[in-house]
matplotlib code that plots the C-alpha trace (Angstrom):
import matplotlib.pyplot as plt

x = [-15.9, -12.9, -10.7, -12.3, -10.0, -13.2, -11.8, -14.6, -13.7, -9.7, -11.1, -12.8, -9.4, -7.6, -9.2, -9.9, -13.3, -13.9, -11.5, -14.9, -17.5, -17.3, -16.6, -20.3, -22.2, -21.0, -22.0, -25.6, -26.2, -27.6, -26.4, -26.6, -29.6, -31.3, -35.1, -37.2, -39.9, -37.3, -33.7, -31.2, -29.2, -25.5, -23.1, -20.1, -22.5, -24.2, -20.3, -19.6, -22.9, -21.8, -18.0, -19.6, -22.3, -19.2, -17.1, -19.9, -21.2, -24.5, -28.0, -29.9, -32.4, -29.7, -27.8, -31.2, -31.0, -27.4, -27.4, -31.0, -28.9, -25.5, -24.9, -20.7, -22.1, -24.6, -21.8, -18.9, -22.0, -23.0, -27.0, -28.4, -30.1, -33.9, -33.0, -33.7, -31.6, -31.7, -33.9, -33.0, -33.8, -31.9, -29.3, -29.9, -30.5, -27.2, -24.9, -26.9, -26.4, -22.8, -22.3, -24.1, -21.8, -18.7, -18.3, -17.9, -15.4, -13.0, -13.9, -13.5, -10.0, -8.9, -10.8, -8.5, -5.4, -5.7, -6.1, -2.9, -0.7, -1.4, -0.5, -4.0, -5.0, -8.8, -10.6, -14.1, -15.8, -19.0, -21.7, -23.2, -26.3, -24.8, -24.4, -21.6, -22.8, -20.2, -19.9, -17.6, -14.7, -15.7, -12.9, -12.4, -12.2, -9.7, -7.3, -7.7, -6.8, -3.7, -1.9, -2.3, -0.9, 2.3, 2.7, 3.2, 5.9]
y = [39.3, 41.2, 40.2, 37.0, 36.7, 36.5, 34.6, 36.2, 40.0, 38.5, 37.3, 40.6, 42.4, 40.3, 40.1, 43.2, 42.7, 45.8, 44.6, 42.4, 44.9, 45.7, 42.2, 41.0, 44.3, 43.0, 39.2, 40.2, 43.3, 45.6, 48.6, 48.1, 50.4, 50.5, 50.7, 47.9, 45.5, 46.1, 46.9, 43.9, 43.1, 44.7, 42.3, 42.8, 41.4, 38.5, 37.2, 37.0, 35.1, 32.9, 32.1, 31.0, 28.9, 27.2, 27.3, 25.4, 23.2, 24.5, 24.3, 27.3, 27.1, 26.9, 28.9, 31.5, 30.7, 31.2, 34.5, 35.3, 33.2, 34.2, 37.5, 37.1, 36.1, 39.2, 41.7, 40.0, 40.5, 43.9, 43.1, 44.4, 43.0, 42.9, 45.0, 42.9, 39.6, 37.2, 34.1, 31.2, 31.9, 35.3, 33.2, 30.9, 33.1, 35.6, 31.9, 31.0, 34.4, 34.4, 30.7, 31.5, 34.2, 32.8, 35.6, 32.7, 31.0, 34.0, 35.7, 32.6, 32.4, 35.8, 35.3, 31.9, 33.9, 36.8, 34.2, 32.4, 35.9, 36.6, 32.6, 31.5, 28.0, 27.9, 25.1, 24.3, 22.8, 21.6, 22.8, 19.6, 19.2, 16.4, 15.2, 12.8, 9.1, 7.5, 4.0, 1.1, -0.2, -3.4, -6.1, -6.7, -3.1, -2.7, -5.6, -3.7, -0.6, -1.7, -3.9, -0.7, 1.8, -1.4, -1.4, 2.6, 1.9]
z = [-60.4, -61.6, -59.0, -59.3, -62.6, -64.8, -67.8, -70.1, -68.9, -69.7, -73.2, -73.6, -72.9, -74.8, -78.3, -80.3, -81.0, -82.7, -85.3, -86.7, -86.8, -90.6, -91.6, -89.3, -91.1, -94.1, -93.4, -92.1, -94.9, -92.8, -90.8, -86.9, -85.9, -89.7, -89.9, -90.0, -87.8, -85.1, -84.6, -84.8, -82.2, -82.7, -84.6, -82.5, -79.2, -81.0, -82.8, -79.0, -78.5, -81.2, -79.3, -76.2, -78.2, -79.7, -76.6, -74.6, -77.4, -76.4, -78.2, -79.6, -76.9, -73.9, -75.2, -74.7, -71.4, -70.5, -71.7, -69.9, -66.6, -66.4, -65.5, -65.9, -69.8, -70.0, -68.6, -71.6, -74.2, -73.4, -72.4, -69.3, -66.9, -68.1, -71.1, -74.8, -75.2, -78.1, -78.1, -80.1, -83.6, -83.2, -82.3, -85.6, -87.6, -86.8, -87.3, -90.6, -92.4, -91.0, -92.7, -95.8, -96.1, -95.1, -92.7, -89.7, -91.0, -91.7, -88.6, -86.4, -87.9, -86.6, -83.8, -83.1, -84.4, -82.5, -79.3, -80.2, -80.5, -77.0, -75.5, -75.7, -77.0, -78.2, -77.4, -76.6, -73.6, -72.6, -69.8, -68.6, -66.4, -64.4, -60.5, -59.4, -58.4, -56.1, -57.9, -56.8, -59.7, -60.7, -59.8, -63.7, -64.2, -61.4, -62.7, -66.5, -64.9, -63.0, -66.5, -68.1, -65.4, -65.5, -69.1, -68.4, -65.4]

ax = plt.figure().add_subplot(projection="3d")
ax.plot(x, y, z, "-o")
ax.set_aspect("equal")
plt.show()
């Protein structure tokens, strides 16, 4: 996938992410690895969770499965293959105590900043589940079409 050009290994290579890990431990209040029911997920993996659930405009639950789906995604987060992965309220949860605590909003802003040093524009985008029905241009729709493309000339 390297040669490929992977554009999430580029983003991974590109963006300092290590630059966030105290901000996210101080977000969630906890220390990566503390005791409890069961260790959290690391910080540093699940911000990344949370830039491709805004980069894909995804929902809690697909955004489970993309992770548990895409192995380019699993590689860029730093799960392995059958190893633990978050599930959907993980993935609530982590963006809910980052909001509460306005630790989103300032990391996000880096985040975008740190994009924009190196020539990148953020933006989001949307995985669709879709298939492409070939449909005929209504006559009306045609003579719309071509007064606007005129007006253009």
């Amino acid at each position: 996938m390297s040669k490929a050009a992977d554009p999430l290994e580029i983003l991974d290579h590109t963006v300092d992410f290590e630059y966030f890990r105290d901000w996210l431990v101080e977000g969630l209040g906890y220390v990566y690895g503390s005791k409890g029911d069961r260790t959290p997920f690391d910080p540093f993996s699940m911000f990344k969770v949370l830039i491709l659930h805004a980069q894909h405009n995804l929902s809690d639950a697909k955004m489970e499965f993309m992770i548990r789906d895409r192995l380019s995604w699993m590689r860029f987060l730093g799960f392995d293959l059958g190893g633990a992965m978050p599930d959907e309220n993980t993935v609530r949860h982590f963006r809910n105590c980052m909001t509460e605590t306005c630790t989103l909003k300032r990391v996000m802003k880096v985040f975008d900043w740190q994009l924009k040093k190196y020539g990148y524009i953020p933006m989001s985008g949307q995985i669709v589940e879709a298939k492409l029905v070939p449909a005929t241009a209504s006559k009306q729709y045609t003579q719309d079409w071509e007064k606007i493309a005129s007006k253009n000339d």
